[in-house]
DRENMIGU-151604 format. One record per residue (C-alpha): residue number from 1; residue in three letters; x, y, z. Coordinates in steps of 0.25 Angstrom, whole numbers, plus 5000, padded with zeros to 4 digits. Example, Ala and Ser with C-alpha at 12.3 -4.5 7.8 and 13.67 -1.06 7.14 Angstrom:
BEGIN
+------+------+------+------+------+
: resi : resn :   xx :   yy :   zz :
+------+------+------+------+------+
:    1 :  ALA : 5049 : 4982 : 5031 :
:    2 :  SER : 5055 : 4996 : 5029 :
+------+------+------+------+------+
END
This chain:
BEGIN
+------+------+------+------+------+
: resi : resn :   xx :   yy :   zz :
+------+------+------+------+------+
:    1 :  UNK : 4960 : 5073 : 5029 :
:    2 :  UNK : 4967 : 5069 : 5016 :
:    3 :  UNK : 4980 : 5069 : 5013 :
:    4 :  UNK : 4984 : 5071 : 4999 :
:    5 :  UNK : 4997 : 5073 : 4992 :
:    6 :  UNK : 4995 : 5073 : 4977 :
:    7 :  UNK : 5008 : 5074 : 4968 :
:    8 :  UNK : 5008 : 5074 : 4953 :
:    9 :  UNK : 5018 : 5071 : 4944 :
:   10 :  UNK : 5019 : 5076 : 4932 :
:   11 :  UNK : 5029 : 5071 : 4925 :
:   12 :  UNK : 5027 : 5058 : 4914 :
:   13 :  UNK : 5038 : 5051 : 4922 :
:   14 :  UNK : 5031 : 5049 : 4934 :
:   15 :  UNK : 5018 : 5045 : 4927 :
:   16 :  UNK : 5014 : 5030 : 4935 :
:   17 :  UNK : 5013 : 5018 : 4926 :
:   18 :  UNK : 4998 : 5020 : 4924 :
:   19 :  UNK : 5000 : 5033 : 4919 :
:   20 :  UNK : 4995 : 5040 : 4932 :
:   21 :  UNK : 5004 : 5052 : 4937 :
:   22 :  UNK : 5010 : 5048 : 4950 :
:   23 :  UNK : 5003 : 5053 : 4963 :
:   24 :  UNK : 5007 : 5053 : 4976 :
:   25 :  UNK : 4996 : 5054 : 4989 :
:   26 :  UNK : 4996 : 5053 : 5003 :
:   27 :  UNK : 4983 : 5045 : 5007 :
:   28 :  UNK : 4978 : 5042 : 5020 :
:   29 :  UNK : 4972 : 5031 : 5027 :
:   30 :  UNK : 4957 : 5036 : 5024 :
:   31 :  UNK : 4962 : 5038 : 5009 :
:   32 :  UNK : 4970 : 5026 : 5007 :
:   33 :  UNK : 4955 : 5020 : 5011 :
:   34 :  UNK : 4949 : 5028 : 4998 :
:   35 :  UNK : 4959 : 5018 : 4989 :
:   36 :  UNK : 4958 : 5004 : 4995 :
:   37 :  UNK : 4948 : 4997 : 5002 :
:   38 :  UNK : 4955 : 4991 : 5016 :
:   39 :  UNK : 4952 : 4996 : 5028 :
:   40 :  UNK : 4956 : 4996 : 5043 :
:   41 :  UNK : 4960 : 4986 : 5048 :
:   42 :  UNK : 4966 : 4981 : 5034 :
:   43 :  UNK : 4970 : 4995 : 5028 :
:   44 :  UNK : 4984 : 4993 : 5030 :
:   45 :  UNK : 4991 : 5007 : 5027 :
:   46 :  UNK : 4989 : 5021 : 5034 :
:   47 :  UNK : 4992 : 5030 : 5022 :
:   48 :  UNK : 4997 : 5030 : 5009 :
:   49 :  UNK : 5010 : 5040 : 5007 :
:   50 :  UNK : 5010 : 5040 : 4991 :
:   51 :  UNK : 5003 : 5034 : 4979 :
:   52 :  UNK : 5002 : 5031 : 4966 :
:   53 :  UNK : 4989 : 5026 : 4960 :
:   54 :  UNK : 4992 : 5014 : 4952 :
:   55 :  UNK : 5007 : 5014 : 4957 :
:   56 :  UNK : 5012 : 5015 : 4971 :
:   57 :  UNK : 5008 : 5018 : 4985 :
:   58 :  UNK : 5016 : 5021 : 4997 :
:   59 :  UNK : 5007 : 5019 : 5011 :
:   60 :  UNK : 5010 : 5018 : 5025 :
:   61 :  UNK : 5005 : 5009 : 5036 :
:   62 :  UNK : 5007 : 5013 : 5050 :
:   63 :  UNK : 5008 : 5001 : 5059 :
:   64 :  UNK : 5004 : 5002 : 5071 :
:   65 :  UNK : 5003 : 4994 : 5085 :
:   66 :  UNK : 4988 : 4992 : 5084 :
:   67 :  UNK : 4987 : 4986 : 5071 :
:   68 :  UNK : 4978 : 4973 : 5073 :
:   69 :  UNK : 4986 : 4964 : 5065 :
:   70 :  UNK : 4998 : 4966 : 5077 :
:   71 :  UNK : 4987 : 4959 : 5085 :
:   72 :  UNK : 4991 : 4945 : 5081 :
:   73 :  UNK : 5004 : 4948 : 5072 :
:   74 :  UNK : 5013 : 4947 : 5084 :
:   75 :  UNK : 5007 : 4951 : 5096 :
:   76 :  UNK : 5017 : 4956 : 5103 :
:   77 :  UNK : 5027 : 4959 : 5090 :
:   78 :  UNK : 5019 : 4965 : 5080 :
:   79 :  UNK : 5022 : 4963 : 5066 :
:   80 :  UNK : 5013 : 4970 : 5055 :
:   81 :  UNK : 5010 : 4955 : 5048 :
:   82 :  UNK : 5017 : 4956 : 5033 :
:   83 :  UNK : 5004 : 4951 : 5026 :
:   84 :  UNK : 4999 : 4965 : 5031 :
:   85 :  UNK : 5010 : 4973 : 5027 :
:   86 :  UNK : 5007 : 4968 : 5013 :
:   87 :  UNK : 4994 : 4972 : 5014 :
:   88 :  UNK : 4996 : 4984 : 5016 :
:   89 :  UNK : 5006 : 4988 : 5005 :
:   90 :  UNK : 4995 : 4979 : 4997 :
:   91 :  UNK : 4986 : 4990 : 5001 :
:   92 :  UNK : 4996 : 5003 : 4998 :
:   93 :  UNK : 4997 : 4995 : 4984 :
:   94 :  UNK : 4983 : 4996 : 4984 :
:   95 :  UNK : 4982 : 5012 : 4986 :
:   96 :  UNK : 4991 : 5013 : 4973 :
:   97 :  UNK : 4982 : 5003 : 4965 :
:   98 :  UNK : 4968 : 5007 : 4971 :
:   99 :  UNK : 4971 : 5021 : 4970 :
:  100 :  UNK : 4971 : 5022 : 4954 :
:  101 :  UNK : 4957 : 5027 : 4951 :
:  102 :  UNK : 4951 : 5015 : 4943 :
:  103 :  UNK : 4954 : 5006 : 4955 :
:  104 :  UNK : 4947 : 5015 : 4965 :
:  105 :  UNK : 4938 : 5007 : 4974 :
:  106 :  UNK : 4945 : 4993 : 4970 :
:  107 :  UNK : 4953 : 4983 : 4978 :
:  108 :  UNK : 4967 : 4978 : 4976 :
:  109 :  UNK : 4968 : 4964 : 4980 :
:  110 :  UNK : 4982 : 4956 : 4982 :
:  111 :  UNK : 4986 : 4947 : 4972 :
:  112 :  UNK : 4997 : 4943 : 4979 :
:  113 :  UNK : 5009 : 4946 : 4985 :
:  114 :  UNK : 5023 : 4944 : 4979 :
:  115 :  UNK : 5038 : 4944 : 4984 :
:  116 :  UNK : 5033 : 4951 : 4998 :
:  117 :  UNK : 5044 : 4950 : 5008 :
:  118 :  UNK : 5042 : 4955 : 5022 :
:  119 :  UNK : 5058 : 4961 : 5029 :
:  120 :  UNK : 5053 : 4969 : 5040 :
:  121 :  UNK : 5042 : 4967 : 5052 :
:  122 :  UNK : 5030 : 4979 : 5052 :
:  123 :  UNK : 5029 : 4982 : 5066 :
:  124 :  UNK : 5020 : 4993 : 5073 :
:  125 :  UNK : 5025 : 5006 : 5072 :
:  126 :  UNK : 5028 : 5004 : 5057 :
:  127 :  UNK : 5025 : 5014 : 5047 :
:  128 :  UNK : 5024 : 5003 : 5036 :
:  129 :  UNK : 5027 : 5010 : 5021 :
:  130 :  UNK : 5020 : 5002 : 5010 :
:  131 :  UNK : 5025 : 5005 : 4995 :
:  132 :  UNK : 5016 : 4998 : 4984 :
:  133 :  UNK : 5019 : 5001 : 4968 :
:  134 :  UNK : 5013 : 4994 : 4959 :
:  135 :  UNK : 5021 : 4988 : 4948 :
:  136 :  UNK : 5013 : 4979 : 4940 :
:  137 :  UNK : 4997 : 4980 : 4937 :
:  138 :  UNK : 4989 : 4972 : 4927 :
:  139 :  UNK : 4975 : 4975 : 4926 :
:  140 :  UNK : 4970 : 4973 : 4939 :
:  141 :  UNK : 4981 : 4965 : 4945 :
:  142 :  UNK : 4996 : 4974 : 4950 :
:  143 :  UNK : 5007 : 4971 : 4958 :
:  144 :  UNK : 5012 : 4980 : 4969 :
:  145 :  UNK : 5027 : 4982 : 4974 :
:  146 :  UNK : 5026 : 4984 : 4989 :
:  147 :  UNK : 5034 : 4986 : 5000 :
:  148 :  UNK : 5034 : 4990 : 5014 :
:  149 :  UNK : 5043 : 4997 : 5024 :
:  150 :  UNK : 5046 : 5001 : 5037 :
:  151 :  UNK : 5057 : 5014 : 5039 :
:  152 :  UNK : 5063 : 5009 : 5025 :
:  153 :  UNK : 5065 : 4996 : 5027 :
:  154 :  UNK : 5056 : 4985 : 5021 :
:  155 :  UNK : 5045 : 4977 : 5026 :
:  156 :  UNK : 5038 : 4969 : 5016 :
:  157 :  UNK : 5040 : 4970 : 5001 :
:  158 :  UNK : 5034 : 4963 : 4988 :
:  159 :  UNK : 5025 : 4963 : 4977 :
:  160 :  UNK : 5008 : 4964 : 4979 :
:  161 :  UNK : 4998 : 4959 : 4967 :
:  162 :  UNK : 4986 : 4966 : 4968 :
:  163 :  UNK : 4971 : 4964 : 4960 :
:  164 :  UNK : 4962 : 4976 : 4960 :
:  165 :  UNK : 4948 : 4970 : 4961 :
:  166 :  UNK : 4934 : 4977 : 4962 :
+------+------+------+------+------+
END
């Protein structure tokens, strides 16, 4: 079933920074698998809420008691690992990079990661709200502001280097 929610805006104001007129979609998991390659067990977010091509992308990741990573990371106090939790905002980044139409069918690969600091455990039960705008890009190389929360308070923030590559 797909679940679109397409708004235009018309005026010059709101035109992105590559000149593209801001949309905003709902994507589900199967459609956030037409914009970026990983797959379960390592696609790390459940639904993207809105985004902007080339911009910004607000996704969502439901954790939940059976993740395989809680086997080992603590059995018995769960914590989702931080070095996942990057991954996925790295993968909400990727939906707004991945989804401008001449990156179709192209990989966006860490370049590094900058000033991340993790403030709050992810635990399961967590509705995990991932934020990625992209504020710098050079040719195939970008930067991705990021930062994650839990009920308004935030668990992990910093700066993601991307390379799209194929």
């Amino acid at each position: 079933m797909e679940n679109h929610c397409f708004e235009l805006d018309r005026s010059q104001k709101d035109l992105g920074p590559f000149g593209s007129r801001k949309e905003i979609k709902m994507l589900n998991k199967e459609e956030i698998k037409n914009i970026i390659p990983q797959r379960e067990p390592f696609l790390m977010i459940d639904e993207v809420e809105e985004f902007t091509p080339g911009e910004s992308a607000t996704a969502y990741k439901y954790v939940r008691e059976d993740e395989w990573y809680f086997k080992g990371h603590f059995p018995g106090n769960p914590i989702m690992p931080g070095v996942l939790i990057a991954e996925s905002l790295a993968q909400t980044g990727a939906v707004a990079i991945l989804g401008v139409e001449e990156n179709k069918g192209k990989n966006a690969l860490f370049g590094g990661i900058d000033k991340m600091k993790f403030k709050k455990q992810v635990v399961p039960g967590d509705k995990l709200k991932l934020e990625v705008k992209i504020i710098k890009r050079k040719g195939p190389i970008g930067v991705g502001e990021a930062i994650a929360t839990v009920d308004g308070k935030i668990a992990a923030r910093g700066e993601l280097t991307f390379a799209i590559v194929g």
